[in-house]
Structures are given as C-alpha cells and as structure tokens.
RODO-2510 file (C-alpha; in nm, 4 decimals, decimal comma):
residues 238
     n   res          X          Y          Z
     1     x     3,9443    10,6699    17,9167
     2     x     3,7530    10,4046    17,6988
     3     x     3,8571    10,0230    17,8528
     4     x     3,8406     9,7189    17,6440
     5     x     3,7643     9,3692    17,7943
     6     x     4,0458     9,0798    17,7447
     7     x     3,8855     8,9450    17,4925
     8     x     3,8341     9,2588    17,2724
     9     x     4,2250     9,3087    17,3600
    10     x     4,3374     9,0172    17,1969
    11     x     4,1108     9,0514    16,8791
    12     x     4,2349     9,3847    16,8340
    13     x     4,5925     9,2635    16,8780
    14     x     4,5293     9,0066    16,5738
    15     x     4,3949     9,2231    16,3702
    16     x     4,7190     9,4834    16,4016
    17     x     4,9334     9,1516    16,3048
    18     x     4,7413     9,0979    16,0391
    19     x     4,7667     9,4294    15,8848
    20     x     5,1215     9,4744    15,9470
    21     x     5,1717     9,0945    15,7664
    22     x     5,0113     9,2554    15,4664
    23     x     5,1986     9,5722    15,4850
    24     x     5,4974     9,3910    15,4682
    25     x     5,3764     9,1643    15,1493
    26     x     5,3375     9,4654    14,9761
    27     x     5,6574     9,6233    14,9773
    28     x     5,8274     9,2726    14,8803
    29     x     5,7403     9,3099    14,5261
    30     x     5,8853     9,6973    14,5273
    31     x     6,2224     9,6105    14,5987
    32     x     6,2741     9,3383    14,3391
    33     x     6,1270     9,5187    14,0532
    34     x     6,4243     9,8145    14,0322
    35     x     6,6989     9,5549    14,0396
    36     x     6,5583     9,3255    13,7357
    37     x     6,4737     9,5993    13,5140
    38     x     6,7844     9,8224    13,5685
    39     x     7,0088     9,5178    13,5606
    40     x     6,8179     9,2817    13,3192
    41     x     7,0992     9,0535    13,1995
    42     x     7,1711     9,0108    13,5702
    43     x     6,7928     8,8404    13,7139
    44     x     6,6151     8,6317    13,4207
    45     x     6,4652     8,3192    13,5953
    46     x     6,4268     8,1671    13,2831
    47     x     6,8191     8,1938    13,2044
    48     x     7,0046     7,9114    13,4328
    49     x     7,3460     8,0619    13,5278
    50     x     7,6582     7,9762    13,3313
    51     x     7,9005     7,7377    13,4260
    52     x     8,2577     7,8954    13,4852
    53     x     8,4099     7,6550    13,2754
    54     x     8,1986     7,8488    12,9890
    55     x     8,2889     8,1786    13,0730
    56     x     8,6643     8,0859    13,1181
    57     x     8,6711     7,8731    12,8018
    58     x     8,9500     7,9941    12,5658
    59     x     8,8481     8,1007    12,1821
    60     x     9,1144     7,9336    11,9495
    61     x     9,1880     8,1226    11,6053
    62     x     9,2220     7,9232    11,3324
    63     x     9,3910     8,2083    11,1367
    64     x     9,7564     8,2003    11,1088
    65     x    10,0044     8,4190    10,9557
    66     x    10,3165     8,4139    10,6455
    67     x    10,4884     8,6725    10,5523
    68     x    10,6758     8,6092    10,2193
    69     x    10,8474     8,8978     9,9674
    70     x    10,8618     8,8365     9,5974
    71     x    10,9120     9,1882     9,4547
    72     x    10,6521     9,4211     9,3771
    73     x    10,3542     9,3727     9,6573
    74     x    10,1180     9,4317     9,4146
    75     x    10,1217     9,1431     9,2699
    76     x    10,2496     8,8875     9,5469
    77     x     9,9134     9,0138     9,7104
    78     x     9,6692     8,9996     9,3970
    79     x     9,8054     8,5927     9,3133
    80     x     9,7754     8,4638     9,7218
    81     x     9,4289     8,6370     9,7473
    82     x     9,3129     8,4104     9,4794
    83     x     9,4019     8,0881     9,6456
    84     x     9,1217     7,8945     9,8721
    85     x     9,2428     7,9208    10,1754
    86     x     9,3371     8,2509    10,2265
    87     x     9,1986     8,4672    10,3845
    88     x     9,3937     8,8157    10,3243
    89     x     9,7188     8,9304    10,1940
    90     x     9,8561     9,2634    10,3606
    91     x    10,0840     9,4463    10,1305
    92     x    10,3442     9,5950    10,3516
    93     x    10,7515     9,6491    10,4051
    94     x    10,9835     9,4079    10,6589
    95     x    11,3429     9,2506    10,7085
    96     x    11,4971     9,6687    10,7974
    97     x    11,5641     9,8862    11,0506
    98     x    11,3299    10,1775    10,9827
    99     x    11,0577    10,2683    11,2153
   100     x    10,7149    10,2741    11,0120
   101     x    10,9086    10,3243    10,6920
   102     x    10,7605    10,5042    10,4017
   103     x    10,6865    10,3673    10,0407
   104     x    10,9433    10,6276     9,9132
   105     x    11,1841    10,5255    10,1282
   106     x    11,1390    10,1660    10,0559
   107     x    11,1860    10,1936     9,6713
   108     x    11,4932    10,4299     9,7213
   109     x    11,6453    10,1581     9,9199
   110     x    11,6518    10,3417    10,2452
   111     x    11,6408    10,1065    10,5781
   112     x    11,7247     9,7619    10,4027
   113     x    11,3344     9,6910    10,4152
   114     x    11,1640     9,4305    10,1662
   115     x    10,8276     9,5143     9,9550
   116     x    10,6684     9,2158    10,1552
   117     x    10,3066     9,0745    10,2256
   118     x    10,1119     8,9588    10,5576
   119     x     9,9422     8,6325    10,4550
   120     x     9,6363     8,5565    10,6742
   121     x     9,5272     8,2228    10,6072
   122     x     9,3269     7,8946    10,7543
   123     x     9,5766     7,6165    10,7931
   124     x     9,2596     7,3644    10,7958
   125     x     9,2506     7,4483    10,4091
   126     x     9,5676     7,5717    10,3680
   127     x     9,9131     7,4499    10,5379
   128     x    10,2186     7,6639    10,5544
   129     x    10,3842     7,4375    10,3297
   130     x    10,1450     7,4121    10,0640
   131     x    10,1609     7,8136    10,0687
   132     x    10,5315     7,8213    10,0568
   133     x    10,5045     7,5759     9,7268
   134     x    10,2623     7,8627     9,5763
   135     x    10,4472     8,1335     9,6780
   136     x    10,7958     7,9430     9,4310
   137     x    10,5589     7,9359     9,1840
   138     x    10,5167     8,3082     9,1670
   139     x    10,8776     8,4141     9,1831
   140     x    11,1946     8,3701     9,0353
   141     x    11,3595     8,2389     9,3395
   142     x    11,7236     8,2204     9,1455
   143     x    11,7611     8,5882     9,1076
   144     x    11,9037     8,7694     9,3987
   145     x    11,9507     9,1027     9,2841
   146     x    11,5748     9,1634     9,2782
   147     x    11,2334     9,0602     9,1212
   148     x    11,2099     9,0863     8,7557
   149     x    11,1315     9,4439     8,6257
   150     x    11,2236     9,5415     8,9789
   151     x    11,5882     9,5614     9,0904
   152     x    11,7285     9,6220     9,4214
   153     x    11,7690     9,4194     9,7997
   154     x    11,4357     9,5282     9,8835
   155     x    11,2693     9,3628     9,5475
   156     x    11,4542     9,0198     9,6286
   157     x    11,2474     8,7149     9,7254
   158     x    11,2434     8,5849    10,1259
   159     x    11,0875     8,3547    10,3711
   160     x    11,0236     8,5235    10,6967
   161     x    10,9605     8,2697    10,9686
   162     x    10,7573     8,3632    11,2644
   163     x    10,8235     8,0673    11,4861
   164     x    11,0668     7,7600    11,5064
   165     x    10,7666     7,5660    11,2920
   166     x    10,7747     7,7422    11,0278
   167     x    11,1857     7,7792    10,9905
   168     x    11,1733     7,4167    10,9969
   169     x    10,9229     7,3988    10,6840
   170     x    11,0358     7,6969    10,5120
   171     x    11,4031     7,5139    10,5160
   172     x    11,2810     7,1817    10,4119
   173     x    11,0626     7,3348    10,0970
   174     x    11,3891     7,5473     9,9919
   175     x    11,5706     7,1779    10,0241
   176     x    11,3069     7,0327     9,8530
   177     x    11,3332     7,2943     9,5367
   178     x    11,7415     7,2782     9,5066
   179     x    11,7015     6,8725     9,4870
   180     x    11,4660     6,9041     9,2464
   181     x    11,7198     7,0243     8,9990
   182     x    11,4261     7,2520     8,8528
   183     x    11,6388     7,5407     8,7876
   184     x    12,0266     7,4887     8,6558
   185     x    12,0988     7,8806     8,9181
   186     x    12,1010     7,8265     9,3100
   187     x    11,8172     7,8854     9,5307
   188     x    11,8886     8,2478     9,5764
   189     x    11,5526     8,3275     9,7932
   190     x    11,6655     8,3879    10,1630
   191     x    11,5156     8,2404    10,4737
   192     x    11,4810     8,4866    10,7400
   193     x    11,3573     8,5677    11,0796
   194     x    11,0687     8,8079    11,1328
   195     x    11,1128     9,1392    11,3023
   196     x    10,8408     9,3478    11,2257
   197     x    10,5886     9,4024    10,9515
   198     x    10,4753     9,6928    10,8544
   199     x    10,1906     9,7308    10,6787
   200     x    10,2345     9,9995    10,3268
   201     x     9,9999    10,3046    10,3041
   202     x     9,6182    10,2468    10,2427
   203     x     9,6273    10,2875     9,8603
   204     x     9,8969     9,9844     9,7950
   205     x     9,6327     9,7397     9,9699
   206     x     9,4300     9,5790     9,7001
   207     x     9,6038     9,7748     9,4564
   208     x     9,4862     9,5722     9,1761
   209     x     9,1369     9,6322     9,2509
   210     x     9,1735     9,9809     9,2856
   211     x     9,3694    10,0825     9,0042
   212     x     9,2675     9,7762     8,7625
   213     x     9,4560     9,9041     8,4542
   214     x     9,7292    10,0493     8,5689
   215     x     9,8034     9,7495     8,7809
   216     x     9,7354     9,5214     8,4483
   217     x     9,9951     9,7383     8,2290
   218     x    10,2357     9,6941     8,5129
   219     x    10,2053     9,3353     8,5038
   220     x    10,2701     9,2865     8,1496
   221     x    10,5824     9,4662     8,1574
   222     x    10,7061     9,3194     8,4532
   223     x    10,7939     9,0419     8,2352
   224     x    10,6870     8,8456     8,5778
   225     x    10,3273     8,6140     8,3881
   226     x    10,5719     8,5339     8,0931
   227     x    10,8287     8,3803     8,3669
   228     x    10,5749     8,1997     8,4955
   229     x    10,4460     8,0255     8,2370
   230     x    10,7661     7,9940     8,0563
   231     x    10,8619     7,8143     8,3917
   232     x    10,5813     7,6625     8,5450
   233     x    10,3479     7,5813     8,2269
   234     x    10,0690     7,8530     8,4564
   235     x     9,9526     8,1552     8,3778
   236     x     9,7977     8,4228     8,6583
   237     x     9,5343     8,6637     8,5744
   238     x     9,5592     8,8710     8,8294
***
C-alpha cells in the first residue's frame, strides 16, 4: 500500500475541497434557470414586486345604466345613440312577468312587458337627469294608451328606476314637466321600478342601421318626427 507523508495528506485534502467548492458552483446556475424560464412573469429582476395595495385596488366604471320605454324601440334607440354621452342603447322588453319574452309575444300584448331600451351612458358627460329631459323630448308623454302609430300598454312611455337615486330624479323631472304647464293633458308617462330587462332578438338592435329604409318609412308614418317638431320646434333624423 502506497503511504503519503503529512504534508502530502493535507495538500491532497485541499485540493478535494477545492474541487468539490467548484462542483457545487456549477450546479447553482442549473437550478435557477428552469424556474425563470418556465415561470417568466414570476422571476424578472428588473420588475420590482407590486405593492398589494395595487393588486387589491378596485376598478370603478364610469358607465351607468337607464332604462326608459317610449314606444317602438327602434326609434327610442336610434335618437339616444346620437347624443354625446352615450354610450349604447339596448333595444329590449321590461315592466312583465314573462321569462325571456319573445318579440311576438310582446306586440300581441302577452306578459304586460314594455318595448323598452338599456341606456349605457357616462354620467361625467351625461347625468341621469339631463337624459331623462331628452328622453320627454322624444315622446308624447300625455298619451297613455300607447306611442303614436303604436297602440297598446306595452307601447306606453315609462321611467324605470334602478336605484333610490334615480326614483328621486326621475320624480322631480316628471314634477318639473307638469309645472311647466307645457302640455294642457296630464303627465301620463309612469314611473316605475325595474325588474328585469330583457334584451329583444339580435336583428331589433341597431335596427335602423340594418334595415335603413324600412326603418325610415316607418318613421314617417309613425307620425312620431312631426310630433316632435310640432311640439318641441326639433326635428330627429334618425
């Protein structure tokens, strides 16, 4: 058996250190690499970390909703979409007791529903109020048998309030309009709470864009623009 002094002992034993020290150097850099390039978004040393107050931060809408009817959709939704400040109008049926009611039942008076719209608008631009004073101006709020060319409950004019807010301001505006002595008939338009909206089939939204002359010929004959500017001194092209 080969013997090795002390001193070749101990040189040998640093040496072994040192080549274990290196060993383990080397396999540092393999076990890092597979977690940042798998997980990315989770290891970027350039990225500080967020704070939790940013990640828990609430996102605030802007966007609030009216719903209003005022006889044929059609053109309730074609008038609102051309005013700043709003963003969409939803053609659609409320105020009934029907589960996802149908157009057909609608017009046939089935499930006391109103033709109504969703109005989705930006109250920074637009306030509720300001909407409910455009909303007279497209309607004959005296009549309460229907909307012009269009008879029946569920062609009458409404408010439907979805909060206390806008019951309060919807009530006011109404107030407003009978002590304004503008029309010698009562306010007939009724205030009332929202259940739920339903929005109409696919080929009533943006009706008038779809079907431009149809929707035009309607108009005419509704007799609805000559009210208006008979009325209001206005006229709506749309």
């Amino acid at each position: 058996m080969r013997t090795f002094s002390i001193t070749t002992k101990i040189a040998l034993t640093f040496i072994l250190a040192h080549f274990l020290l290196l060993g383990c150097e080397e396999e540092l850099p393999s076990q890092v690499t597979p977690s940042t390039k798998d997980n990315p978004a989770k290891f970027n040393p350039t990225t500080p970390a967020p704070l939790a107050s940013e990640n828990t931060k609430p996102v605030v809408s802007k966007i609030q909703k009216a719903y209003f009817a005022g006889g044929c959709f059609w053109c309730v939704e074609s008038t609102l979409e051309s005013i700043n400040g709003i963003n969409e109008v939803i053609s659609g049926y409320t105020g009934g007791h029907t589960i996802n009611p149908t157009y057909q039942q609608v017009c046939q008076g089935q499930g006391n529903h109103y033709e109504a719209v969703e109005v989705q608008f930006d109250p920074t631009v637009i306030s509720y109020d300001k909407l409910i004073t455009a909303f007279w101006r497209l309607i004959d709020p005296t009549d309460p048998s229907g909307s012009f060319v269009d008879r029946g409950m569920q062609y009458a004019s409404a408010i439907f309030y979805a909060n206390a807010s806008q019951h309060t301001i919807a009530t006011k505006s109404k107030q407003a309009l009978t002590d304004s002595h503008k029309f010698s008939n009562p306010i007939a338009t009724k205030i009332l709470a929202l259940d739920v909206f339903y929005p109409a089939e696919t080929y009533h939204q943006n009706y008038y864009k779809k079907k431009p002359a149809h929707y035009q010929r309607y108009r005419q004959g509704s007799g609805r623009d000559q009210y208006i500017a008979k009325t209001w001194g206005t006229k709506h092209n749309h």
